[in-house]
N, C-alpha and C positions, 0 to 999 in steps of 0.2 A: 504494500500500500504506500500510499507516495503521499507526505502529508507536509504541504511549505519545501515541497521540493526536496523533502528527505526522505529517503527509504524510510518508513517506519512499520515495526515488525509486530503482527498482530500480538504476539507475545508481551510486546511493551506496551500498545496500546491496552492492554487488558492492564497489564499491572498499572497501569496508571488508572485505568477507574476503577480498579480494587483502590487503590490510594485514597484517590478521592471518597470514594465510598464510605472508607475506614472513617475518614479529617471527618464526612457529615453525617454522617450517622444514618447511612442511606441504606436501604436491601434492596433488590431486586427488583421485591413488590413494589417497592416506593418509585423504582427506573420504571416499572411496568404503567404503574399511575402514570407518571408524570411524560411518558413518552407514546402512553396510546398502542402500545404494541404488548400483545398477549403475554404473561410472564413466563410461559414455555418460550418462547421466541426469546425473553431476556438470560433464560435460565440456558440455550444452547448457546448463544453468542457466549454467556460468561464463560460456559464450562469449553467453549474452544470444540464446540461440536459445526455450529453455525455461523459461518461468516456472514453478513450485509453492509454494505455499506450504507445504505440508510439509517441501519440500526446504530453503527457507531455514530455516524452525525448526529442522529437525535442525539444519543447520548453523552457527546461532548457537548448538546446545547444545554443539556439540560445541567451538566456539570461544568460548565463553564470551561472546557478543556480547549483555548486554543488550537487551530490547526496548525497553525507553525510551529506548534511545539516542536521538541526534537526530542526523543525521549534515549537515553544512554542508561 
């Protein structure tokens, strides 16, 4: 995935909204609410079963996760 012109590897982008998650006291269900996408749909993307890219965009909207980031 290519985020701000970086390679960024779904493995970092997960551990980064695991991160974020952790910082607000978020689950799943709360990503499921807040992003309108079924919580089986939140619960494959997390466990690295389902990729979407829709589903990561919501998901950095709704966590505020810059696309430029760069995650190391």
């Amino acid at each position: 995935m290519i985020v701000g012109g970086e390679n960024v590897s779904y493995k970092e982008l997960l551990a980064e909204i695991d991160k974020q998650k952790r910082l607000r006291d978020i689950t799943n269900k709360d990503l499921a609410n807040a992003t309108g996408f079924a919580l089986s749909t939140i619960n494959g993307f997390m466990g690295g079963k389902r990729f979407s890219e829709l589903v990561a965009r919501e998901i950095r909207l709704v966590l505020d996760i810059n696309e430029q980031k760069t995650f190391q």
